[in-house]
MARBA-3410 file (N, C-alpha, C, O; in Angstrom, 1 decimal):
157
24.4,-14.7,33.4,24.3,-15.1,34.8,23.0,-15.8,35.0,21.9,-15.3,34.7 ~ 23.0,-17.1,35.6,21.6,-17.7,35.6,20.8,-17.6,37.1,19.9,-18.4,37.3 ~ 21.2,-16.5,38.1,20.6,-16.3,39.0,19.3,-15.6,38.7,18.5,-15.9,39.5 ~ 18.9,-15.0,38.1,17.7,-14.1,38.1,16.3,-14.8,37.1,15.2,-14.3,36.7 ~ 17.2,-16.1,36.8,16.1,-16.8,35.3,14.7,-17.5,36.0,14.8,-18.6,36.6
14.3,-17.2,35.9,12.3,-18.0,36.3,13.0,-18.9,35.4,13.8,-18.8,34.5 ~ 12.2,-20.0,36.3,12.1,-21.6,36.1,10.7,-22.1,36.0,10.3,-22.5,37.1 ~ 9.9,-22.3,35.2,8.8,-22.7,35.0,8.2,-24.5,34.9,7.1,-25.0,35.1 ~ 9.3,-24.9,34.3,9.4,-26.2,34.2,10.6,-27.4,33.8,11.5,-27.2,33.0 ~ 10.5,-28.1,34.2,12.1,-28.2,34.1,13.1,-28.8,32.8,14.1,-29.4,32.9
12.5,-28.4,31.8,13.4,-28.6,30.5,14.0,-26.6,30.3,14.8,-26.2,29.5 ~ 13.5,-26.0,31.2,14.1,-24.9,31.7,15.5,-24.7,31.9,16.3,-23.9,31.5 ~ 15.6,-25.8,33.0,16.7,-25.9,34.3,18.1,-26.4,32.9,19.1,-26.6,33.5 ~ 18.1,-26.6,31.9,19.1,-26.7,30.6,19.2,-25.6,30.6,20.3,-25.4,31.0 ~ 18.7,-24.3,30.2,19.8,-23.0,30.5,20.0,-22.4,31.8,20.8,-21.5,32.1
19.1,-23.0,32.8,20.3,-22.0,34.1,21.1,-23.0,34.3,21.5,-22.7,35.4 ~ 21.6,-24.3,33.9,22.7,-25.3,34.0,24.0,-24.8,33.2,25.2,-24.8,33.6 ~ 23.5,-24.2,31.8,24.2,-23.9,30.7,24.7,-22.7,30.9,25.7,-22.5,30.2 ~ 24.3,-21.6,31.9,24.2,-20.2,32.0,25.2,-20.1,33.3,26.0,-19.2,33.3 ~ 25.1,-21.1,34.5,25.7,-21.3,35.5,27.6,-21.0,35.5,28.0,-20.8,36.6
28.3,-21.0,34.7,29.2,-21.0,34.2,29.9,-19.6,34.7,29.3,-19.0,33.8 ~ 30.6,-18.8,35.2,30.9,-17.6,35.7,31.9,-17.1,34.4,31.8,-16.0,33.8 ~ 32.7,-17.9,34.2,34.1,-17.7,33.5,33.4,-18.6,31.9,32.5,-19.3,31.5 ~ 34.8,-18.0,31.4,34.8,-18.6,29.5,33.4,-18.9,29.0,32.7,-18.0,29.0 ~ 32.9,-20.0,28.5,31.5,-20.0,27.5,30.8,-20.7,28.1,31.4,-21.3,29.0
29.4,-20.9,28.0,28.6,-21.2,28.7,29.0,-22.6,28.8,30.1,-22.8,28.3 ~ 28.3,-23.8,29.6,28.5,-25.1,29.9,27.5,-25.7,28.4,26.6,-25.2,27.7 ~ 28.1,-27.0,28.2,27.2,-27.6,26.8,26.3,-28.5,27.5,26.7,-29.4,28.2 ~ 25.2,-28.2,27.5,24.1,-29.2,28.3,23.2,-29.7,27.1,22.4,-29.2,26.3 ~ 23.6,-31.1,27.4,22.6,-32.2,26.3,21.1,-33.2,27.2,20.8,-33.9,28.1
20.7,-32.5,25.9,19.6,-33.2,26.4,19.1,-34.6,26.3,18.8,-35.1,25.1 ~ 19.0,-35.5,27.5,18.6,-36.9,27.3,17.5,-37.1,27.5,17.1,-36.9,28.6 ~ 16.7,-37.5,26.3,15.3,-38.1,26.4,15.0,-39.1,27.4,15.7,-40.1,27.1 ~ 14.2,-39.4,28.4,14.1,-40.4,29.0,13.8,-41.5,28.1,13.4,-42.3,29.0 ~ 13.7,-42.3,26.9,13.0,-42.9,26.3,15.0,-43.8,25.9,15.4,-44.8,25.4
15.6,-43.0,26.4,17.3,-43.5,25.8,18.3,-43.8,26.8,19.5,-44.2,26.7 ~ 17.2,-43.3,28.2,17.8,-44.1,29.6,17.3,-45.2,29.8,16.1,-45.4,30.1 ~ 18.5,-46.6,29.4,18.1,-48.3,30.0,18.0,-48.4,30.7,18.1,-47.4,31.4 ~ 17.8,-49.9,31.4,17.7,-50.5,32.8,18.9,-51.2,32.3,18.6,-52.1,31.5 ~ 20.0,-51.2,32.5,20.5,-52.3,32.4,21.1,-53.1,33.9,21.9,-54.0,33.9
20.6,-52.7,34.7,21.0,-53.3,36.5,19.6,-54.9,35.8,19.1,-55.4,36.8 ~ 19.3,-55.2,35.2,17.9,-56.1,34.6,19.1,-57.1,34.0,19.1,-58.2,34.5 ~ 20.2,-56.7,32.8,21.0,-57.5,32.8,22.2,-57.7,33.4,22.7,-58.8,33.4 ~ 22.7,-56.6,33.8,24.2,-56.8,34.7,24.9,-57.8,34.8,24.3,-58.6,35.5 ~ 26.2,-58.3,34.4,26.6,-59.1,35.0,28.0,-58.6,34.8,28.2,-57.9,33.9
29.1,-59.1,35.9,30.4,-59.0,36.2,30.9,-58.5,34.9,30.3,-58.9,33.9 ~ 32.1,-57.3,34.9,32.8,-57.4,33.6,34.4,-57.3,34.5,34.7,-56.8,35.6 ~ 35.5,-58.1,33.3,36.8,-58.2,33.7,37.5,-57.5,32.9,37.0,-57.4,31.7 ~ 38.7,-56.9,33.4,39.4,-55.9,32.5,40.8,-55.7,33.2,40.9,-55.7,34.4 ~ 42.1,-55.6,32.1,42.9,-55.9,32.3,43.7,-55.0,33.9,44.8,-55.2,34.4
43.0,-54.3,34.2,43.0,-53.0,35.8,41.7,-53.6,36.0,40.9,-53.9,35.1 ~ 41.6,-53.6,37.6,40.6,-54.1,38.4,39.2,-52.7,38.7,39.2,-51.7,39.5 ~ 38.4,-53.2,37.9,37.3,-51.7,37.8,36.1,-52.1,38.7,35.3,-53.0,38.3 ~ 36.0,-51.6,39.8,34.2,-52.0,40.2,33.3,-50.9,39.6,33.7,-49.7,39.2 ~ 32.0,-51.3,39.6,31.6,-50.5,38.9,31.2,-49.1,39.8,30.9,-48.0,39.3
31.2,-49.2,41.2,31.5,-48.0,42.3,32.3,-47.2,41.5,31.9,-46.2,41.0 ~ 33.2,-47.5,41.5,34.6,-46.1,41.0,34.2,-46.0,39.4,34.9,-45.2,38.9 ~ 33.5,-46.5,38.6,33.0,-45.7,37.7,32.0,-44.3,37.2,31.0,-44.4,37.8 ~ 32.0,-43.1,36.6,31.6,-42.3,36.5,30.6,-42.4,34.9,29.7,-41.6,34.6 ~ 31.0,-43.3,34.1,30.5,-43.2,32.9,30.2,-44.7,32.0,31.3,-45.1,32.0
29.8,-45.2,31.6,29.4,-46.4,31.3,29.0,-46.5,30.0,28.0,-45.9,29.8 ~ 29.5,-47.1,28.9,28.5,-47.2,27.6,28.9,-48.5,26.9,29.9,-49.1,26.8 ~ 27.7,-48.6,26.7,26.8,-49.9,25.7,26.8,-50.2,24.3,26.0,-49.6,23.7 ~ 27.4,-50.8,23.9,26.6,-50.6,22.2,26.1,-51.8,21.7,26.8,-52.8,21.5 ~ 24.3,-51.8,21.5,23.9,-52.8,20.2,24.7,-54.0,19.6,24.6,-55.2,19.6
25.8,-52.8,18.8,26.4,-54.1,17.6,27.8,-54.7,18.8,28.6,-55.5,18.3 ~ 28.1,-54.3,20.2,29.1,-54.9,20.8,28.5,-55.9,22.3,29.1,-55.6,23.4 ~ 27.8,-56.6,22.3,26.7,-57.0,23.0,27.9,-57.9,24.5,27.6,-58.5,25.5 ~ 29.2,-57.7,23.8,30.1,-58.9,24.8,31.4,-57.6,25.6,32.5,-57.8,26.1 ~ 30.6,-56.3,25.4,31.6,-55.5,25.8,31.0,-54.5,26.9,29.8,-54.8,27.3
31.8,-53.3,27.5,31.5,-52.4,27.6,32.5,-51.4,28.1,33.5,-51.8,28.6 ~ 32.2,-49.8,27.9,33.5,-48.9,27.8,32.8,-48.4,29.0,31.6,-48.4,29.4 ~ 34.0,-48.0,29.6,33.8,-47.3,31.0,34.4,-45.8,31.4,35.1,-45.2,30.5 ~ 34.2,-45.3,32.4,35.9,-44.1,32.8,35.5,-44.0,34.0,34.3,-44.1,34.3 ~ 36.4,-43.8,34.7,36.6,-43.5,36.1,37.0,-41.9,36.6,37.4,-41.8,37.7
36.9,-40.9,35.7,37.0,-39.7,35.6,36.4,-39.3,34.4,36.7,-40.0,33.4 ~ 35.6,-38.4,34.2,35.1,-37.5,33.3,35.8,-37.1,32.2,35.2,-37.0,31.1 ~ 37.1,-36.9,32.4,37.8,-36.4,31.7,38.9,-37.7,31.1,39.7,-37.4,30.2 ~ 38.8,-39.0,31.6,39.5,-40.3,30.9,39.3,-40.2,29.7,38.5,-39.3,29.3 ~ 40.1,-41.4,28.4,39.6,-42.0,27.7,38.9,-43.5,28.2,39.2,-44.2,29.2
37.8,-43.6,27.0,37.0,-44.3,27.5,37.8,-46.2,27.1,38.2,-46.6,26.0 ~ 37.9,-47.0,28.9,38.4,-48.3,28.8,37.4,-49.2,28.6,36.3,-49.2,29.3 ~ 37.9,-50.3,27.1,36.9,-51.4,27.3,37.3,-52.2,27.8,38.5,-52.6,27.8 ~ 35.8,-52.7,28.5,36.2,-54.6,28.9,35.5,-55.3,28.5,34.3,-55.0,28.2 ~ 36.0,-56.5,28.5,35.3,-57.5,28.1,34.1,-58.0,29.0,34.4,-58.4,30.1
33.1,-58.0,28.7,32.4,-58.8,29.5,32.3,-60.4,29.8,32.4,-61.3,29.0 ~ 32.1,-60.6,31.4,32.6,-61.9,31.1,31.6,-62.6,31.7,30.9,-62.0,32.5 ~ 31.4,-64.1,31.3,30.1,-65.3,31.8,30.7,-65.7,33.2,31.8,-65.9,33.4 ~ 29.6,-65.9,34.0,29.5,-66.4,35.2,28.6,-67.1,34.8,28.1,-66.8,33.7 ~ 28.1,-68.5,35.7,27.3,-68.8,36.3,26.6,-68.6,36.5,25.7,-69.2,35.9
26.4,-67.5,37.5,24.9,-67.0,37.6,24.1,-65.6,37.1,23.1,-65.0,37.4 ~ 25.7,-65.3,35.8,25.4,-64.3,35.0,25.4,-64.6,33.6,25.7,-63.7,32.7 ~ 25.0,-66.0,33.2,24.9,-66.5,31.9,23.5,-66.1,31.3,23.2,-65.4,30.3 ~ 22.7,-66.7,32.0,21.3,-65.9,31.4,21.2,-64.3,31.5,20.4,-63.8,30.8 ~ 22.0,-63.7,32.4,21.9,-62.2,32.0,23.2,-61.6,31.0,23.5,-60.4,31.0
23.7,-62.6,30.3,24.4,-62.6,29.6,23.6,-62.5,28.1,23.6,-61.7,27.2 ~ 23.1,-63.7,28.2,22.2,-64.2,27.1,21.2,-63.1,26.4,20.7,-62.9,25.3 ~ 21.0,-62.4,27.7,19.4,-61.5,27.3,20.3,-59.8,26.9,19.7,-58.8,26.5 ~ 21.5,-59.8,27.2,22.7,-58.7,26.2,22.8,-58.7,24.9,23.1,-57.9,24.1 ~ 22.6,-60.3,25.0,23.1,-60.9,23.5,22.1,-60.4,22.5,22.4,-60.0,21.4
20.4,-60.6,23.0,19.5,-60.2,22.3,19.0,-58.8,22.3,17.7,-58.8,22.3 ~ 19.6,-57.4,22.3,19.5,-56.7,22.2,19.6,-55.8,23.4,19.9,-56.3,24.5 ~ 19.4,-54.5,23.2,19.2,-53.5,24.7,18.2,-53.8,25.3,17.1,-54.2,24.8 ~ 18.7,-53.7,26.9,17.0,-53.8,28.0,16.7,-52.5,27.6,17.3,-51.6,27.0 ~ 15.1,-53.0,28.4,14.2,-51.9,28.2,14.2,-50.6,28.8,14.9,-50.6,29.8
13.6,-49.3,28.5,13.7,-48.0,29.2,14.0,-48.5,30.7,13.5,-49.6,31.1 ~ 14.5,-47.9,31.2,14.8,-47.0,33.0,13.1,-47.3,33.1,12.7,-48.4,33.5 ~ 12.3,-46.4,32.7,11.4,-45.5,34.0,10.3,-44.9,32.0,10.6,-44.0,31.2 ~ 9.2,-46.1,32.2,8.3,-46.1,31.3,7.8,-44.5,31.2,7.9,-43.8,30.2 ~ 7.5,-44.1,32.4,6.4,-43.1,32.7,7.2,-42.1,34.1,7.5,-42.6,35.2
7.2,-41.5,33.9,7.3,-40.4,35.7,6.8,-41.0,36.3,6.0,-41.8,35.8 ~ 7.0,-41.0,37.5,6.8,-41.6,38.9,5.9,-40.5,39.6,6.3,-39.4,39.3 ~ 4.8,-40.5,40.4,3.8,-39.9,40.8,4.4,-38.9,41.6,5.2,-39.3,42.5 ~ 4.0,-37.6,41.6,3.7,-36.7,42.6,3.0,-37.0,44.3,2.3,-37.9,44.6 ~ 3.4,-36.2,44.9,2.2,-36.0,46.2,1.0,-35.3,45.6,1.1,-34.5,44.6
-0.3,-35.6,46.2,-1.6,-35.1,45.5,-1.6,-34.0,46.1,-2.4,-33.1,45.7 ~ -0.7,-33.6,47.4,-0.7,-32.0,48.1,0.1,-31.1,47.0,0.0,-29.9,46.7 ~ 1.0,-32.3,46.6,2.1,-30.8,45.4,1.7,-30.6,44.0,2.1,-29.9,43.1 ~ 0.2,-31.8,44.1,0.0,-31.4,42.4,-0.9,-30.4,42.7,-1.4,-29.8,41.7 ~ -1.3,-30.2,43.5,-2.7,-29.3,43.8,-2.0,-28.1,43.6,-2.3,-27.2,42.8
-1.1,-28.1,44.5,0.1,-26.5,44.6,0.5,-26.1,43.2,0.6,-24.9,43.0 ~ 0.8,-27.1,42.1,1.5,-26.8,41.3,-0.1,-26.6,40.3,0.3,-26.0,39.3 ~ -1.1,-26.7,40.2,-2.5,-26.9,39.4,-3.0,-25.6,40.0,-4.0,-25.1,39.5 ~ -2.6,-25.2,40.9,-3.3,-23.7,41.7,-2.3,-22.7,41.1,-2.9,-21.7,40.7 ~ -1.1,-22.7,40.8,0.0,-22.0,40.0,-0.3,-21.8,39.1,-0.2,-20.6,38.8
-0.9,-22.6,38.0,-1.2,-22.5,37.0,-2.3,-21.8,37.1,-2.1,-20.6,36.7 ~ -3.6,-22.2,37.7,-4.8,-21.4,37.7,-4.4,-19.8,38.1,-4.9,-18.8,37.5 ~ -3.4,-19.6,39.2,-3.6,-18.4,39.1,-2.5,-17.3,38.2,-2.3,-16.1,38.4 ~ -1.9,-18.0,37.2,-1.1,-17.5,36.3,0.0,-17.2,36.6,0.6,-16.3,36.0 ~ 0.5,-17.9,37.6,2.2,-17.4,38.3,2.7,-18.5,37.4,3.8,-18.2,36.8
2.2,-19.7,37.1,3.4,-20.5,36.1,2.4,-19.7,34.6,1.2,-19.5,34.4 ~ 3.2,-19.6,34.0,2.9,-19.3,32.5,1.9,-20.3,31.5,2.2,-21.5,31.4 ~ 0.9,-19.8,30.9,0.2,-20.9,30.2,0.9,-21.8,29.3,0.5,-23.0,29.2 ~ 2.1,-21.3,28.6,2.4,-22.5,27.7,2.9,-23.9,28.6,3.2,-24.9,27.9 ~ 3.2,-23.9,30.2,3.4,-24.8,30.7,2.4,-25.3,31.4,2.9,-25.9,32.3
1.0,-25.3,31.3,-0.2,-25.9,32.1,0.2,-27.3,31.5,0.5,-28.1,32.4 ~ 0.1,-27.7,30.5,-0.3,-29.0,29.8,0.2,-29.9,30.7,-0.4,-30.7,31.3 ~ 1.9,-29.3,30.6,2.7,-30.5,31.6,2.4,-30.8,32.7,2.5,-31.9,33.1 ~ 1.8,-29.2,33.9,1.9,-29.6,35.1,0.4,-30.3,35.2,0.5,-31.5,35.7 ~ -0.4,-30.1,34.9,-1.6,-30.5,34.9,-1.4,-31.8,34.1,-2.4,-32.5,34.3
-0.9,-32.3,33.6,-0.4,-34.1,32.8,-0.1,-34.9,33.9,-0.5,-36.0,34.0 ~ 0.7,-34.2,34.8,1.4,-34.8,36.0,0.3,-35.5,36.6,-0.9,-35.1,36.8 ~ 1.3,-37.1,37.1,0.4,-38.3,37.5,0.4,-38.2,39.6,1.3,-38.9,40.2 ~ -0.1,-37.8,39.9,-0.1,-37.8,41.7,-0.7,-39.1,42.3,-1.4,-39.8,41.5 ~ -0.6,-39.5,43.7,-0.5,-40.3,44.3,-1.0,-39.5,45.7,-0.5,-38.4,46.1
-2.2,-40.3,46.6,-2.2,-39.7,47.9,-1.1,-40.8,48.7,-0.9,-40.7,49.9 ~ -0.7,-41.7,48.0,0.3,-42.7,49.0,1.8,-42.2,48.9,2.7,-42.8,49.5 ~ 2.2,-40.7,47.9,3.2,-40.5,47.5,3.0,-39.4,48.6,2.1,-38.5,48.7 ~ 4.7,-39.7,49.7,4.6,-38.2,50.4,5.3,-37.3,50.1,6.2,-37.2,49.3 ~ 4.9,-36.5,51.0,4.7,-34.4,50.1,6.7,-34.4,50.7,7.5,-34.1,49.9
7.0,-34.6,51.8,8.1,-34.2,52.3,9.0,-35.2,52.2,8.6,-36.3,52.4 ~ 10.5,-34.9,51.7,11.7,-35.7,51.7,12.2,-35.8,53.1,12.3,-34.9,53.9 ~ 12.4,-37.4,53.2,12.7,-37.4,54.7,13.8,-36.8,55.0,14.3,-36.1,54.1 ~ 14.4,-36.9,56.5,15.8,-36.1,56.9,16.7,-37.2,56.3,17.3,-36.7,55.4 ~ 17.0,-38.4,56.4,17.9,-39.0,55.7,18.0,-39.0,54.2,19.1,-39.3,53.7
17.3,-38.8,53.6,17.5,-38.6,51.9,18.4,-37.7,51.5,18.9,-37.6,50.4 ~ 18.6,-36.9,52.6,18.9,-35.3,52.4,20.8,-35.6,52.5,21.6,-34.7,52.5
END
């Protein structure tokens, strides 16, 4: 049962994801390096396939290197995965071109900054030993921002 698990940091939150499960065996939770999430909204361009797919009603997307004119999709979790062809436009020839030469670059270089109110909160946790020492490195690594605000607005929510 993953109700009672301390969360210290969030490569954590993979067993109370894994543990969440009530019935039969735990859930399989893989871990994705941020270093293996692309950008590819940098090359995007239209794909055509024999059923009319936007990529809205998609749930899963994959890429491959050596198929630079394709891509497999599913519209349920549980599909097999449909390819399509990718196709030239116009004004998706050059973002065509730049598929051709290999994967775009990472998503998201670096984490995106904290509020300097919540790194303080989270650097005061540490000092006073409520988060555990083998996790200071990270919270205290953490990059903050006084232009980054502390509260999610009501519409994010």
């Amino acid at each position: 049962n993953s109700n009672h698990i301390k969360v210290h940091s969030p490569v954590e939150w993979e067993l109370v994801v894994a543990l969440a499960r009530k019935s039969l065996k735990p859930l399989r939770v893989i871990h994705v390096d941020r270093s293996k999430i692309l950008d590819y909204m940098k090359v995007a361009t239209p794909f055509s396939t024999s059923e009319s797919a936007k990529i809205s009603e998609c749930c899963a997307l994959r890429y491959h290197a050596d198929s630079p004119n394709e891509v497999k999709y599913k519209k349920q979790f549980h599909d097999d995965w449909t390819t399509a062809k990718l196709r030239k436009t116009r004004a998706g020839t050059e973002k065509f071109k730049q598929m051709q030469n290999g994967p775009p670059r990472c998503y998201k270089d670096e984490m995106a900054p904290i509020s300097k109110k919540k790194y303080d909160d989270l650097v005061a946790l540490c000092d006073d030993l409520t988060i555990p020492l083998y996790h200071h490195a990270f919270y205290k690594g953490l990059k903050s921002s006084e232009s980054v605000a502390d509260e999610v607005p009501d519409n994010a929510i």
